[in-house]
N, C-alpha and C positions, 0 to 999 in steps of 0.2 A: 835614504836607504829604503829599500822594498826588501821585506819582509812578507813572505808569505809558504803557506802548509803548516808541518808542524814547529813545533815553537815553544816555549817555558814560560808561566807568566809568573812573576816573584811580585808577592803582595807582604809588603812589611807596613803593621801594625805599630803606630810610637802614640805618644799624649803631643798634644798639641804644644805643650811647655818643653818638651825634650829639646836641651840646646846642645851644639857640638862647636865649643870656642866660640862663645855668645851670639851664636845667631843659632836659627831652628834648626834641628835635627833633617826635617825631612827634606830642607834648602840643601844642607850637604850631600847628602844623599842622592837629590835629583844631580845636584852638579858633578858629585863623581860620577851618574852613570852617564852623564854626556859627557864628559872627559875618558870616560872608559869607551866610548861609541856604540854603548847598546842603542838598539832601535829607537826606544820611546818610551817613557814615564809620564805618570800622572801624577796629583796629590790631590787624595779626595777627605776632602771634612765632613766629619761623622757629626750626626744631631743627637744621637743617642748610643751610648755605648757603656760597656764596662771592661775590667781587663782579671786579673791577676788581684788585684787589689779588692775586688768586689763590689766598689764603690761606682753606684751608678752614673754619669758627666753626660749631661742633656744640656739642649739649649732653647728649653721649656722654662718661659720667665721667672717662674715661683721659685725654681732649683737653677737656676742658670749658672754653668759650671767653666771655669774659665781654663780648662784641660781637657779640651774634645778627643774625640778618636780621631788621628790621621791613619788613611792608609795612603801607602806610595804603591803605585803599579806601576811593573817594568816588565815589559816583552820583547825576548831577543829567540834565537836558537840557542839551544841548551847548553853548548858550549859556555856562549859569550855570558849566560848567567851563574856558571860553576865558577870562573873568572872571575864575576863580581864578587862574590859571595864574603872573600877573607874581607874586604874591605869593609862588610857590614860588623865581621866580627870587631874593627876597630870601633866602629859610630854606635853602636848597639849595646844598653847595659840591661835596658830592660826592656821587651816589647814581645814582639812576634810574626817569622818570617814563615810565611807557606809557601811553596813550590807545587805546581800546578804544568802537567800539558797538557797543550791546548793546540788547536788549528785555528790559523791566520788567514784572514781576509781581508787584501789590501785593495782601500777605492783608491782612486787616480787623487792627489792632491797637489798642491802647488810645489814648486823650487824655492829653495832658498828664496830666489829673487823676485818672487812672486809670478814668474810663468807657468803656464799649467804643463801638467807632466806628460 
């Protein structure tokens, strides 16, 4: 899918431990929104963070915290992220979602099948 102009980036914040039907939180998450066919997600593991709780979770040896910050990044058109959205109110008890737009710049990258585009 090419994706480019303007566009929403939805960044949801969960702990590293957040499970949804014993596996990780942001595993579901990535798979509904490739089951929903937004463009593209990421999950990025935080080394340092705190939330709600106050409690700082680092992964600096002396304090080494085994509940890092995850963030999930999702960018579609604004549409296809209003769409996602109830779905997070199901997966979601505690965390933190931002809505963001943004303008999209697509490089050329491969097909499925690995031919170049």
């Amino acid at each position: 899918m090419k994706l480019q102009g303007s566009a929403q980036r939805l960044t949801i914040f969960v702990g590293e431990t957040d499970v949804w039907h014993h596996k990780p939180l942001y595993t579901e998450i990535v798979h509904r929104a490739h089951a929903a066919g937004l463009a593209g997600a990421s999950v990025l593991r935080g080394i340092e963070g705190y939330g709600a709780s106050r409690h700082v979770h680092t992964t600096r040896i002396l304090s080494l915290s085994e509940d890092l910050p995850i963030a999930i990044v999702i960018v579609d058109i604004a549409e296809r992220i209003a769409d996602f959205l109830p779905q997070l109110d199901e997966l979601i008890t505690e965390g933190l979602v931002i809505l963001d737009d943004v303008q999209v710049i697509t490089y050329a990258g491969r097909e499925a099948d690995g031919r170049e585009e």
